[in-house]
mmCIF entry with sequence, helices, sheets and N, C-alpha, C, O atoms, coordinates in Angstrom:
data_MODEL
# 
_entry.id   MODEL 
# 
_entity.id                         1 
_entity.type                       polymer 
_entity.pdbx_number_of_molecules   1 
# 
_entity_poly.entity_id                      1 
_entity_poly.type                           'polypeptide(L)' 
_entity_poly.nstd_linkage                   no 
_entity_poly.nstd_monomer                   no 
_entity_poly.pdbx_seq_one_letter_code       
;(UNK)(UNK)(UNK)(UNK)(UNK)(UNK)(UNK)(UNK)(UNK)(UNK)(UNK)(UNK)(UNK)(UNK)(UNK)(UNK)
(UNK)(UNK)(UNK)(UNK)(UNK)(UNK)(UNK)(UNK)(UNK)(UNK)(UNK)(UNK)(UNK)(UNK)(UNK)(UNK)
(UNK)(UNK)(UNK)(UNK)(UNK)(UNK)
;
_entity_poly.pdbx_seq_one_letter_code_can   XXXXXXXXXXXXXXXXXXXXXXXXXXXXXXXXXXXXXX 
_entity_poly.pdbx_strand_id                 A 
# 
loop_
_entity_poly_seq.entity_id 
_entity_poly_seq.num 
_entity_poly_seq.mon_id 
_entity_poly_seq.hetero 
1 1  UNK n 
1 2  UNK n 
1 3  UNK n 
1 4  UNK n 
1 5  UNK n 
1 6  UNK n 
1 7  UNK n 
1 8  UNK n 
1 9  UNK n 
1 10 UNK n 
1 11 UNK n 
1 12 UNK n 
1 13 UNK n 
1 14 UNK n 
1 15 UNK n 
1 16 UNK n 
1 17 UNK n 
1 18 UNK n 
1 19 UNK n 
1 20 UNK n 
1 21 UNK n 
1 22 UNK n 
1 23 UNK n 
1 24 UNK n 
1 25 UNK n 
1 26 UNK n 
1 27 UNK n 
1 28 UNK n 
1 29 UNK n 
1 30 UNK n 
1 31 UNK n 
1 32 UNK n 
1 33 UNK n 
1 34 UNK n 
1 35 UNK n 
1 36 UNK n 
1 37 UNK n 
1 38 UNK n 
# 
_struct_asym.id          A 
_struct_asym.entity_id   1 
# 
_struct_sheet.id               AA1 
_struct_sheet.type             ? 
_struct_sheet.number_strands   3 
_struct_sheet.details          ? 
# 
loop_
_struct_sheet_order.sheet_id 
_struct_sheet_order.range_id_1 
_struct_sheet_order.range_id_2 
_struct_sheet_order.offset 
_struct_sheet_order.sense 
AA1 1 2 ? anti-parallel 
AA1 2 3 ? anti-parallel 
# 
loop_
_struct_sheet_range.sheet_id 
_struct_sheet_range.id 
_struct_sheet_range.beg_label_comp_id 
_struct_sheet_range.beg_label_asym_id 
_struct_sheet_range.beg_label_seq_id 
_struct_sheet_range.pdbx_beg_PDB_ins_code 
_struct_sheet_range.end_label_comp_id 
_struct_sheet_range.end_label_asym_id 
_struct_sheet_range.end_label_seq_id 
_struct_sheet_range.pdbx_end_PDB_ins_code 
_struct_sheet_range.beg_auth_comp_id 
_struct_sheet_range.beg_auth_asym_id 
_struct_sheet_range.beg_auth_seq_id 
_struct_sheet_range.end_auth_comp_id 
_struct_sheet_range.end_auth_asym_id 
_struct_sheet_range.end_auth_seq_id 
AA1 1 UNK A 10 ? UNK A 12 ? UNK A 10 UNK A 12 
AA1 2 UNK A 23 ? UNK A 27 ? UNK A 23 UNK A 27 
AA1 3 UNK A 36 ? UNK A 37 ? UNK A 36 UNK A 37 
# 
loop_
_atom_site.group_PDB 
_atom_site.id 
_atom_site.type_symbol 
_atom_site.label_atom_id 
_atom_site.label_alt_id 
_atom_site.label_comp_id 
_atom_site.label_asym_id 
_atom_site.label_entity_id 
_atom_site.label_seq_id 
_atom_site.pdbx_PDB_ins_code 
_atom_site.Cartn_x 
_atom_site.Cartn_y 
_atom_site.Cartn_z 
_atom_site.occupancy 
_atom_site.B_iso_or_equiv 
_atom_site.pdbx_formal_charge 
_atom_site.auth_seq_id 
_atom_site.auth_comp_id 
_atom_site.auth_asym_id 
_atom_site.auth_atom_id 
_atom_site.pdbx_PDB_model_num 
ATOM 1   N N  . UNK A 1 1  ? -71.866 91.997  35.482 1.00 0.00 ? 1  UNK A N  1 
ATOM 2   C CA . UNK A 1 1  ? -70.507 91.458  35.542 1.00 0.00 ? 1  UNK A CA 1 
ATOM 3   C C  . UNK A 1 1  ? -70.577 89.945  35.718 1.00 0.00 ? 1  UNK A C  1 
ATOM 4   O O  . UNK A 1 1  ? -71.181 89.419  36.653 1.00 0.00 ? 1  UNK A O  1 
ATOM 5   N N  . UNK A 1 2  ? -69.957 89.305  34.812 1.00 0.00 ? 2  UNK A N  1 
ATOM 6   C CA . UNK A 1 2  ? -69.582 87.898  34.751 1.00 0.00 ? 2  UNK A CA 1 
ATOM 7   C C  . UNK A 1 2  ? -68.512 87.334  35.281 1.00 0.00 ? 2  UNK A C  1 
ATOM 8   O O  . UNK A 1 2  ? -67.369 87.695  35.001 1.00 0.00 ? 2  UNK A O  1 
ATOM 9   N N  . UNK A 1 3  ? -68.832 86.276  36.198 1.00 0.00 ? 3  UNK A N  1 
ATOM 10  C CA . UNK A 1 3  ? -67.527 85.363  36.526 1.00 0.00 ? 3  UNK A CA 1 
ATOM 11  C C  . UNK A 1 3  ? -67.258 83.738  36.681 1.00 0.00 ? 3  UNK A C  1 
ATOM 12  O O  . UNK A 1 3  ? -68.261 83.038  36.817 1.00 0.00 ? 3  UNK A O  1 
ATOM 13  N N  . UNK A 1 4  ? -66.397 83.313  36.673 1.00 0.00 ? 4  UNK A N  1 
ATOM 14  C CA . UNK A 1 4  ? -65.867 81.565  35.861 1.00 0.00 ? 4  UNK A CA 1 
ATOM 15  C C  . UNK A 1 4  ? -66.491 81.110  37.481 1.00 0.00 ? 4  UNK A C  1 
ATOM 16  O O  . UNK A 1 4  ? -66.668 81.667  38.564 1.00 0.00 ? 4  UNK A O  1 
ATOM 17  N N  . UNK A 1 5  ? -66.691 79.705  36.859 1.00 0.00 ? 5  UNK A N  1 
ATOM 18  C CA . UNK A 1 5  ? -67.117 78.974  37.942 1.00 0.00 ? 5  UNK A CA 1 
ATOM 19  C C  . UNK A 1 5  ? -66.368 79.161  39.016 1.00 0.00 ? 5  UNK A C  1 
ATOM 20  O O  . UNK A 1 5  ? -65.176 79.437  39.155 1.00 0.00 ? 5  UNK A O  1 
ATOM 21  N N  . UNK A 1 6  ? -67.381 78.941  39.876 1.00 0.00 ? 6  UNK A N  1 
ATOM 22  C CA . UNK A 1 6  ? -66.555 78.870  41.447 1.00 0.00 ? 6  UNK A CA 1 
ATOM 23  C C  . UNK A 1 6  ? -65.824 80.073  41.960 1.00 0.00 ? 6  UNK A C  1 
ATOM 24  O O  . UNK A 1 6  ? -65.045 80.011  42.911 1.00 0.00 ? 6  UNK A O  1 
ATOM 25  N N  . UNK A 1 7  ? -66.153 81.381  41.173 1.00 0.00 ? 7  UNK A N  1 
ATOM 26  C CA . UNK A 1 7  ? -65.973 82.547  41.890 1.00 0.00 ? 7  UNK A CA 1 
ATOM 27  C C  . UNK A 1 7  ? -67.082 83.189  42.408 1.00 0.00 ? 7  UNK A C  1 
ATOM 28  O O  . UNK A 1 7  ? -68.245 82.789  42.455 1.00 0.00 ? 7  UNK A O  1 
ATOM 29  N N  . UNK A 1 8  ? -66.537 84.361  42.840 1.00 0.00 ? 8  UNK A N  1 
ATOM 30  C CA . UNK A 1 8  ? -67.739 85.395  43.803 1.00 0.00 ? 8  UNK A CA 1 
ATOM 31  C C  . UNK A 1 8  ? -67.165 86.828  43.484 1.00 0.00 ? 8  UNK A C  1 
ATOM 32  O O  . UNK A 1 8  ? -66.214 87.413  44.002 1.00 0.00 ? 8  UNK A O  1 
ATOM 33  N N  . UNK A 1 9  ? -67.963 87.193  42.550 1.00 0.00 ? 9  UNK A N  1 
ATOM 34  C CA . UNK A 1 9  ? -67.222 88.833  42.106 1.00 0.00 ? 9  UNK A CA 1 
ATOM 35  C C  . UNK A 1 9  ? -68.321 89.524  42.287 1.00 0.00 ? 9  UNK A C  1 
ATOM 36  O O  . UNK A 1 9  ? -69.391 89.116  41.833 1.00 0.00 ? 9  UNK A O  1 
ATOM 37  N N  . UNK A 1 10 ? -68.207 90.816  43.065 1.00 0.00 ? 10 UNK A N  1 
ATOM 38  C CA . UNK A 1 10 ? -69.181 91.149  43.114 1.00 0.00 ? 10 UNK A CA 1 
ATOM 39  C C  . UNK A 1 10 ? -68.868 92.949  42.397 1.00 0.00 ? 10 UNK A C  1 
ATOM 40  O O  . UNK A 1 10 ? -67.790 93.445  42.723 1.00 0.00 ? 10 UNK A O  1 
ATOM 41  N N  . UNK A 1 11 ? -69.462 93.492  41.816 1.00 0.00 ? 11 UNK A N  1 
ATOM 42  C CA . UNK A 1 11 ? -68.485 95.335  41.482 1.00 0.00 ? 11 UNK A CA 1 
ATOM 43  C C  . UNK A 1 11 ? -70.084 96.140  41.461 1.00 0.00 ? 11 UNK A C  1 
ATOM 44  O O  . UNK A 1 11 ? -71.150 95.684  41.048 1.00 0.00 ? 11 UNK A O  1 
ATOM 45  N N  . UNK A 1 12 ? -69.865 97.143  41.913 1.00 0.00 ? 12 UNK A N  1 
ATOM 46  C CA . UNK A 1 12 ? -70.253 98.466  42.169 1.00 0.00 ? 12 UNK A CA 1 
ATOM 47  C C  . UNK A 1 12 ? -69.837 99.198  41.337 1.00 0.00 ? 12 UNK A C  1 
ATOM 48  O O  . UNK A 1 12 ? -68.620 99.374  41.374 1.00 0.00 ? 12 UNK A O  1 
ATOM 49  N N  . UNK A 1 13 ? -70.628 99.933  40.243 1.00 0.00 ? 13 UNK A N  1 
ATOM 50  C CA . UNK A 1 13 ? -70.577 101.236 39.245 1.00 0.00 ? 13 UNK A CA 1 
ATOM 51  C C  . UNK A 1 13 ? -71.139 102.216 39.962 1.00 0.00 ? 13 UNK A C  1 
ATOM 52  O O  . UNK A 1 13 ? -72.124 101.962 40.655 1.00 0.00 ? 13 UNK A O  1 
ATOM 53  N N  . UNK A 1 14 ? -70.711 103.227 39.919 1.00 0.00 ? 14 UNK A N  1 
ATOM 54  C CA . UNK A 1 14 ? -71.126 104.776 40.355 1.00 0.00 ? 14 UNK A CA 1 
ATOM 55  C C  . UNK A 1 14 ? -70.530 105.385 39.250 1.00 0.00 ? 14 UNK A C  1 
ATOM 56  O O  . UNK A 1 14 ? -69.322 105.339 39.015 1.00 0.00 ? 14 UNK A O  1 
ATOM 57  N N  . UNK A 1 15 ? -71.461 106.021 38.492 1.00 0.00 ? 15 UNK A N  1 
ATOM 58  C CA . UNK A 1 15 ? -70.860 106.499 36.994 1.00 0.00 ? 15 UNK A CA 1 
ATOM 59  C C  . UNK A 1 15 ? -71.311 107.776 37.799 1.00 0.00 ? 15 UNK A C  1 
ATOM 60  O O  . UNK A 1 15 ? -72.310 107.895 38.509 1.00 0.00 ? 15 UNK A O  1 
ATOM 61  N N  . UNK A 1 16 ? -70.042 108.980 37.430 1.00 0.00 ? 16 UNK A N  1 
ATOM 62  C CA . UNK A 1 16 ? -69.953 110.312 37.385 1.00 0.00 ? 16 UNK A CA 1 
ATOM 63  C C  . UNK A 1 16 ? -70.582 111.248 36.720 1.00 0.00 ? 16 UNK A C  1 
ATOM 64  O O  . UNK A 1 16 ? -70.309 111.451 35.537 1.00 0.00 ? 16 UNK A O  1 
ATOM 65  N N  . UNK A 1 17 ? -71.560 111.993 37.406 1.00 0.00 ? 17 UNK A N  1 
ATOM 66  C CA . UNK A 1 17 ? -72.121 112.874 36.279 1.00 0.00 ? 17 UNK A CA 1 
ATOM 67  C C  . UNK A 1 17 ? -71.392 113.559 35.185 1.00 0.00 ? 17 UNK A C  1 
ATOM 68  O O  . UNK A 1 17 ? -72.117 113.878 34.243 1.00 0.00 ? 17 UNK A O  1 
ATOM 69  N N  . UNK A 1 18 ? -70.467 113.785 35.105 1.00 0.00 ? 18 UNK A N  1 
ATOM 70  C CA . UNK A 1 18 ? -69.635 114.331 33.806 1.00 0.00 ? 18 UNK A CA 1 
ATOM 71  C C  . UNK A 1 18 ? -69.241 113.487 32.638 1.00 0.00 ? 18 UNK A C  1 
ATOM 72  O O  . UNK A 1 18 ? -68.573 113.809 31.656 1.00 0.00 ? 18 UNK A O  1 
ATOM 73  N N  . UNK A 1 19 ? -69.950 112.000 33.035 1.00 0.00 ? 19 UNK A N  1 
ATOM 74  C CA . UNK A 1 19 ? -69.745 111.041 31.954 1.00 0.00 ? 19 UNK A CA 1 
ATOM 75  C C  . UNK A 1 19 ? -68.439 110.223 31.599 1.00 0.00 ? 19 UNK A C  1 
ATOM 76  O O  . UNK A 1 19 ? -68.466 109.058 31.205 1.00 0.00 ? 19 UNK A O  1 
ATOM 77  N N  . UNK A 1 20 ? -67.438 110.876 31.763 1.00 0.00 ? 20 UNK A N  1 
ATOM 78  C CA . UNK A 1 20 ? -66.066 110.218 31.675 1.00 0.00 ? 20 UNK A CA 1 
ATOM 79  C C  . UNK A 1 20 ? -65.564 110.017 32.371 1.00 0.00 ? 20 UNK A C  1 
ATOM 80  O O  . UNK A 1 20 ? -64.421 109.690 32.053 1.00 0.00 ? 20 UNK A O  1 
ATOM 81  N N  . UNK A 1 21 ? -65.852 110.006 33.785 1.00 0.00 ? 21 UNK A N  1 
ATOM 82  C CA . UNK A 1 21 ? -65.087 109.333 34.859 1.00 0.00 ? 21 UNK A CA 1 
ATOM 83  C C  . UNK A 1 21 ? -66.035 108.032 35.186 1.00 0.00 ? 21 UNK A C  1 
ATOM 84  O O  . UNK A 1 21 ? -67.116 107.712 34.690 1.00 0.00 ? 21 UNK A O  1 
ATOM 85  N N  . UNK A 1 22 ? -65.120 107.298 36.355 1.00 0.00 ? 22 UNK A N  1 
ATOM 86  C CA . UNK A 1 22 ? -65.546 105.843 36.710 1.00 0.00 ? 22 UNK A CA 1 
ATOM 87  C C  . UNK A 1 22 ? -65.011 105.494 38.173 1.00 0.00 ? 22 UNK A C  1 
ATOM 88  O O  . UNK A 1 22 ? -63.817 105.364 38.444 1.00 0.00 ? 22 UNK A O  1 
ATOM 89  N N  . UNK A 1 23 ? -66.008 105.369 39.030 1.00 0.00 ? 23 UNK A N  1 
ATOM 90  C CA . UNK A 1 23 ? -65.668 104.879 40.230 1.00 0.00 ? 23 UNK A CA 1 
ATOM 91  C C  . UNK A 1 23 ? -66.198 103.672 40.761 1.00 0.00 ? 23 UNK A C  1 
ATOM 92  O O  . UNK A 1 23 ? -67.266 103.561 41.362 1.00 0.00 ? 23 UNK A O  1 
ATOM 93  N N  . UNK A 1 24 ? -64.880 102.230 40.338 1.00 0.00 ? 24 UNK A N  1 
ATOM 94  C CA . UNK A 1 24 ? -65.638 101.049 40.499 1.00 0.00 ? 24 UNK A CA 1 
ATOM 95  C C  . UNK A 1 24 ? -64.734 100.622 41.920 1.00 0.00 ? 24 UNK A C  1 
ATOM 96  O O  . UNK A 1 24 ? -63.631 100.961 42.349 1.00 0.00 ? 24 UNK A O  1 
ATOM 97  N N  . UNK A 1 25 ? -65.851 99.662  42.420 1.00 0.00 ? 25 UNK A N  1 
ATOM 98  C CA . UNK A 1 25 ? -65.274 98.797  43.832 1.00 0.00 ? 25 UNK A CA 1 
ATOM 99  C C  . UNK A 1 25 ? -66.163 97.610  43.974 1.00 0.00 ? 25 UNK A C  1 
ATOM 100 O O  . UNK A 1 25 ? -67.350 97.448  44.259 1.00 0.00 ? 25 UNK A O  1 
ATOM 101 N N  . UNK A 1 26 ? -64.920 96.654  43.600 1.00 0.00 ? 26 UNK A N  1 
ATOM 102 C CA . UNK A 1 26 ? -64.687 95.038  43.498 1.00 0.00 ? 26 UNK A CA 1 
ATOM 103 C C  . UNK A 1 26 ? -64.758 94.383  44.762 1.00 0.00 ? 26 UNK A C  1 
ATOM 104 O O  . UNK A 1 26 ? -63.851 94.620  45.559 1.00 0.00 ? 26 UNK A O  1 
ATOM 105 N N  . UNK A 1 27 ? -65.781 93.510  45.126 1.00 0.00 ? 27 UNK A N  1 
ATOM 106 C CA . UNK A 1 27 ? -65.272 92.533  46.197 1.00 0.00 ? 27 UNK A CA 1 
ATOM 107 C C  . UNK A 1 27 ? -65.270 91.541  45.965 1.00 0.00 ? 27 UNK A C  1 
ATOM 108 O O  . UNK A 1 27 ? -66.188 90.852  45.519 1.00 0.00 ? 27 UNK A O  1 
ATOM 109 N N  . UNK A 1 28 ? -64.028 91.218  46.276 1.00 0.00 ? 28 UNK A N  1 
ATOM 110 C CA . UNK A 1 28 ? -63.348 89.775  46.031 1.00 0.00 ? 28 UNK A CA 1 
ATOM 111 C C  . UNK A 1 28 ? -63.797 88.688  46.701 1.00 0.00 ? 28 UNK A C  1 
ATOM 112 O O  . UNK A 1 28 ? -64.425 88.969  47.721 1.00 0.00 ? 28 UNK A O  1 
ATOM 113 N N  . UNK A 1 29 ? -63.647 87.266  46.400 1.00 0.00 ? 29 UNK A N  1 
ATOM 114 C CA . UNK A 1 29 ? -64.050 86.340  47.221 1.00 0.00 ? 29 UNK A CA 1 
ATOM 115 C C  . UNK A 1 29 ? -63.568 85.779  48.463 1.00 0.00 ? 29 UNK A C  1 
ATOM 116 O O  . UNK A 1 29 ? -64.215 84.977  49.137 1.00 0.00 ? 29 UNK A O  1 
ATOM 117 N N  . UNK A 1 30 ? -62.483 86.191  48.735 1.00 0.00 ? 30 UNK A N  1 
ATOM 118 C CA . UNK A 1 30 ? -61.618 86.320  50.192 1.00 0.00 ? 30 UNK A CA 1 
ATOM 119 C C  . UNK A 1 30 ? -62.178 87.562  50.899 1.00 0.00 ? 30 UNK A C  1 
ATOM 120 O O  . UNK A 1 30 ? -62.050 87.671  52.118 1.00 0.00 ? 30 UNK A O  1 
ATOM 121 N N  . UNK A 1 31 ? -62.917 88.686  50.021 1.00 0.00 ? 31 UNK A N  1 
ATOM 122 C CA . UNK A 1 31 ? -62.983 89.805  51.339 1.00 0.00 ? 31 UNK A CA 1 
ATOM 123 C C  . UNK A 1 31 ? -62.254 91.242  50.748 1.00 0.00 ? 31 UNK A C  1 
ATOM 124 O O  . UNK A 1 31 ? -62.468 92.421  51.030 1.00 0.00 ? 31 UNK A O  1 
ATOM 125 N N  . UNK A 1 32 ? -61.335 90.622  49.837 1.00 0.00 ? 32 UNK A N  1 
ATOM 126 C CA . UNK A 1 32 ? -60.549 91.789  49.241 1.00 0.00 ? 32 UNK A CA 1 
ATOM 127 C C  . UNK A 1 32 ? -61.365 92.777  48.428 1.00 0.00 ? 32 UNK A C  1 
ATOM 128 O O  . UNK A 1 32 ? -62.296 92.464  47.686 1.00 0.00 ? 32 UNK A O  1 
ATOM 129 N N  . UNK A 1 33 ? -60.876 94.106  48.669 1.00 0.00 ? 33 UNK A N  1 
ATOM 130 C CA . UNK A 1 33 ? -61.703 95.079  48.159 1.00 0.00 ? 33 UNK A CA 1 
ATOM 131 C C  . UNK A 1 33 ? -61.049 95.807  47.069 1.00 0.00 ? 33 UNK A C  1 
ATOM 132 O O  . UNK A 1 33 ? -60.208 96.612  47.468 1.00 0.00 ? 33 UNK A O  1 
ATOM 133 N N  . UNK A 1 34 ? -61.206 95.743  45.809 1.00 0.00 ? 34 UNK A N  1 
ATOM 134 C CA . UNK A 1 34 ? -60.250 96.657  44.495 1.00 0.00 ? 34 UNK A CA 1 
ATOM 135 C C  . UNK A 1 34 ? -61.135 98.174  44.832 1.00 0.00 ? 34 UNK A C  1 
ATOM 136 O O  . UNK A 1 34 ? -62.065 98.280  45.631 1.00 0.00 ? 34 UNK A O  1 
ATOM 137 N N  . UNK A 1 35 ? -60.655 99.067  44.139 1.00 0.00 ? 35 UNK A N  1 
ATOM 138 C CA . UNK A 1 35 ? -61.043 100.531 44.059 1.00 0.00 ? 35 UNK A CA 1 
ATOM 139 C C  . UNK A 1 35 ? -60.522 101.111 42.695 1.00 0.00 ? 35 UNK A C  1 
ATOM 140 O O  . UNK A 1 35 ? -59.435 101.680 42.798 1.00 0.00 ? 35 UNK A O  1 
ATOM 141 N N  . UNK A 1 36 ? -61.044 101.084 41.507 1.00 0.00 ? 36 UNK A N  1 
ATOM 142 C CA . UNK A 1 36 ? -60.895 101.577 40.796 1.00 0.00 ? 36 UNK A CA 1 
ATOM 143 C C  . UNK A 1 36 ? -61.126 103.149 40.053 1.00 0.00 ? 36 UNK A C  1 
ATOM 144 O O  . UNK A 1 36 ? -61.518 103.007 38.894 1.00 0.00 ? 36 UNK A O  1 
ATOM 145 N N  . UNK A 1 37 ? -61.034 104.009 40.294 1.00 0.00 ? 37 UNK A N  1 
ATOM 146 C CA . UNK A 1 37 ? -60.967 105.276 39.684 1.00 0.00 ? 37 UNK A CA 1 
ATOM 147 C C  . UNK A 1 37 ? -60.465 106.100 38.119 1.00 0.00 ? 37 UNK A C  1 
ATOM 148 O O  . UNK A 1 37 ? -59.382 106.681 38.187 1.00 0.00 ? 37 UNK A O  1 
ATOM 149 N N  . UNK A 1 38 ? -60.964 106.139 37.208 1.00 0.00 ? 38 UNK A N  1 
ATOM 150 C CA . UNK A 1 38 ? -60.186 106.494 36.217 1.00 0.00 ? 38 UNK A CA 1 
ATOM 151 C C  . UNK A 1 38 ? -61.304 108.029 35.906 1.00 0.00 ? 38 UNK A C  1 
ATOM 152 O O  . UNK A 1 38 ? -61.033 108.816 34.999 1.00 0.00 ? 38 UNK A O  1 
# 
């Protein structure tokens, strides 16, 4: 994962054994945490 100067992205993949799911979690550069699930 790529990011523009002067950020701090950091993401976590845990790919699902069934292949089509996705459980990502973003930490932001303040601390903030995304949680993505599809």
């Amino acid at each position: 994962m790529r990011s523009g100067a002067g950020e701090s992205l950091t993401g976590v993949w845990a790919l699902a054994p069934d292949g089509g799911r996705y459980d990502l979690w973003v930490l932001g550069p303040s601390g903030r945490v995304g949680h993505f699930v599809g």
